[in-house]
C-alpha positions as CSV (number, residue, x, y, z in Angstrom):
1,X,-3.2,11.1,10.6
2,X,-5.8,13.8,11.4
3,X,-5.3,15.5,8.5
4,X,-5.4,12.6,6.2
5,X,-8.8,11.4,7.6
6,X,-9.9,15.4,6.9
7,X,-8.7,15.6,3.4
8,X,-10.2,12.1,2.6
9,X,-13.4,12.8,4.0
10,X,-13.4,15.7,1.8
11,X,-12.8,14.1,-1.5
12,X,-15.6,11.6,-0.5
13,X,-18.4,14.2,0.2
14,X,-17.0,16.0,-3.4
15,X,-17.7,12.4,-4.9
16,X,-21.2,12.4,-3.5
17,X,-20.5,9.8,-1.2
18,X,-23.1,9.5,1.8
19,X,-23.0,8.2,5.6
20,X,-19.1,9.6,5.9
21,X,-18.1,9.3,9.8
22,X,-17.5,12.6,11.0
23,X,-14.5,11.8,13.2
24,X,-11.6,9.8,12.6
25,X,-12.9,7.6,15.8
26,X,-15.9,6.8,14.4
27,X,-14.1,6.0,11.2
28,X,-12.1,3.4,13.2
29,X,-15.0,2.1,14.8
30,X,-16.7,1.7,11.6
31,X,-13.2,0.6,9.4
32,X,-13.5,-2.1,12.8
33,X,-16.6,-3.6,12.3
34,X,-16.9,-3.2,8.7
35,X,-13.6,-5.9,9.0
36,X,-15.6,-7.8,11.3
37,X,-18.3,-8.9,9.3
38,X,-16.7,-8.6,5.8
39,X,-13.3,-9.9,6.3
40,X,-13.1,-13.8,4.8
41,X,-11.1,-15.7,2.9
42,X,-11.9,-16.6,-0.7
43,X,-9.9,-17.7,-4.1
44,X,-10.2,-14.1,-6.0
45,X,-8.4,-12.5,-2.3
46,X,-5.7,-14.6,-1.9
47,X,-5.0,-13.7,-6.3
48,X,-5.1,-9.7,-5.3
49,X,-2.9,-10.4,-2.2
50,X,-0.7,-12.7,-4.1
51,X,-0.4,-9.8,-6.9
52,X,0.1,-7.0,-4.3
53,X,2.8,-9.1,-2.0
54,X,4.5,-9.5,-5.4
55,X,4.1,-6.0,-6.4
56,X,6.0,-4.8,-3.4
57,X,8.8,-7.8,-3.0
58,X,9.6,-6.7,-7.3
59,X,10.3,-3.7,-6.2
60,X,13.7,-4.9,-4.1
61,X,14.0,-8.5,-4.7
62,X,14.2,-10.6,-8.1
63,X,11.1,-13.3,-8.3
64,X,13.2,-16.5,-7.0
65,X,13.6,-14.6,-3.6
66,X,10.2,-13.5,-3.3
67,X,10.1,-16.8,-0.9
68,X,12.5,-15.1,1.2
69,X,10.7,-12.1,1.7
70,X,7.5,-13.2,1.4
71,X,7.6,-13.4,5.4
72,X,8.4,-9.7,5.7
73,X,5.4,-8.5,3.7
74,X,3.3,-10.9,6.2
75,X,4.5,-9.5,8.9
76,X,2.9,-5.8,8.1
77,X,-0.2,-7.2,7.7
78,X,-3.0,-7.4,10.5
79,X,-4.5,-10.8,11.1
80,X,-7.6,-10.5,9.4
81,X,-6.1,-9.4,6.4
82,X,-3.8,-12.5,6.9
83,X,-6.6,-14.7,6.8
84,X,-8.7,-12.9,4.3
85,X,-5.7,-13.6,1.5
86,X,-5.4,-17.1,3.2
87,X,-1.5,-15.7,4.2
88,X,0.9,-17.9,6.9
89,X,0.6,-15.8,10.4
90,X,4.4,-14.8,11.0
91,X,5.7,-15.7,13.9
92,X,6.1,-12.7,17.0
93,X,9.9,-12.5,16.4
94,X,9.6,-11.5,13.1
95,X,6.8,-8.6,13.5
96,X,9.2,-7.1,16.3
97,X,12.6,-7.5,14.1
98,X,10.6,-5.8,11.2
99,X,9.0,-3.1,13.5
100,X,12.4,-2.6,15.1
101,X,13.7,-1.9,11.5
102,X,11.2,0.7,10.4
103,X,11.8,2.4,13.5
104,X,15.5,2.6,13.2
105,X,14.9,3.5,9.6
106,X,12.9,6.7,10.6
107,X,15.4,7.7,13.1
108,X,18.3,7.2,10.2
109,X,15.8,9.2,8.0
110,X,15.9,12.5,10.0
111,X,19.3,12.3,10.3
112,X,20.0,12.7,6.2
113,X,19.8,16.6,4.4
114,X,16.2,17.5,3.9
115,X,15.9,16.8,-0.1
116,X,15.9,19.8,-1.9
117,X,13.5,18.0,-4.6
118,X,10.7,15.4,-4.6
119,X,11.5,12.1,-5.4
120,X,9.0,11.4,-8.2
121,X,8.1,7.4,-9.3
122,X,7.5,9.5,-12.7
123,X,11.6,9.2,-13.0
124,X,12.1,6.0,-11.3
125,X,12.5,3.1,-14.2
126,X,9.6,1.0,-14.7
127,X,9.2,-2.5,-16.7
128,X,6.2,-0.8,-18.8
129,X,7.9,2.3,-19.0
130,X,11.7,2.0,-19.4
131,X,12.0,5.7,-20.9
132,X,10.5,7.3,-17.7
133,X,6.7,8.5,-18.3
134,X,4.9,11.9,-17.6
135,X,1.6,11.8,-16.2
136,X,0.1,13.9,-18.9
137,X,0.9,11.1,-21.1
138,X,-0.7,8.1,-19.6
139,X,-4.0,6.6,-20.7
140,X,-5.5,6.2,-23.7
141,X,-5.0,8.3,-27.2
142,X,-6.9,11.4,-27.2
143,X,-8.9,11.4,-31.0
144,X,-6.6,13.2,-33.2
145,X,-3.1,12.1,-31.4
146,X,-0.7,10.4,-33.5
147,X,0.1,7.0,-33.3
């Protein structure tokens, strides 16, 4: 965690970013009350959240069970990022089973081999790119590239 707030801070002060919290605790504090007084519902949230729960349930479920795992996605999410996207609260039993299951999904985790290669999205398929993709060939043309 401590080095993820370190290298972040980092590639905010390279982007000229000002007023950077020095320590992860004062990040928190401010990350806290920035929530606080920010945090509301509104139309245009709950079409991001809507876009992102659906982004995550695609990648396991086919669209006419998104309804069934829609529950599971809430149940990651804090409550004022709940009512910010205007999302049901789920109920306690839920946010322990799916708690319980991450944890017993680490321990299984360091209990496989150590992969001996990254697993890169790059190779994973995609809808827009059913051939696999390399970075270096994403975004626009560059002027002279054939078409």
């Amino acid at each position: 965690m401590l080095a993820l707030f370190y290298f972040w801070r980092e590639v905010g002060r390279r982007m000229n970013i000002k007023d950077i919290p020095e320590t992860c605790e004062a990040l928190e504090r401010y990350n806290v009350e920035y929530e606080r007084r920010h945090y509301r519902y509104s139309d245009a949230n709950r079409r991001v959240g809507e876009a992102t729960r659906n982004l995550f349930l695609g990648w396991f479920l086919p669209p006419f069970l998104y309804p069934l795992g829609a529950p599971f996605i809430y149940a990651l999410l804090d409550e004022h990022l709940l009512e910010a996207f205007g999302f049901p609260a789920p109920p306690a039993w839920l946010r322990k089973l799916v708690e319980g299951l991450l944890k017993l999904r680490a321990r299984l985790m360091r209990l496989l081999p150590e992969r001996q290669r990254p697993r890169l999205r790059t190779e994973m398929k995609h809808r827009s790119y059913p051939n696999g993709y390399r970075l270096e060939e994403l975004g626009p043309p560059h002027p002279g590239d054939r078409q």
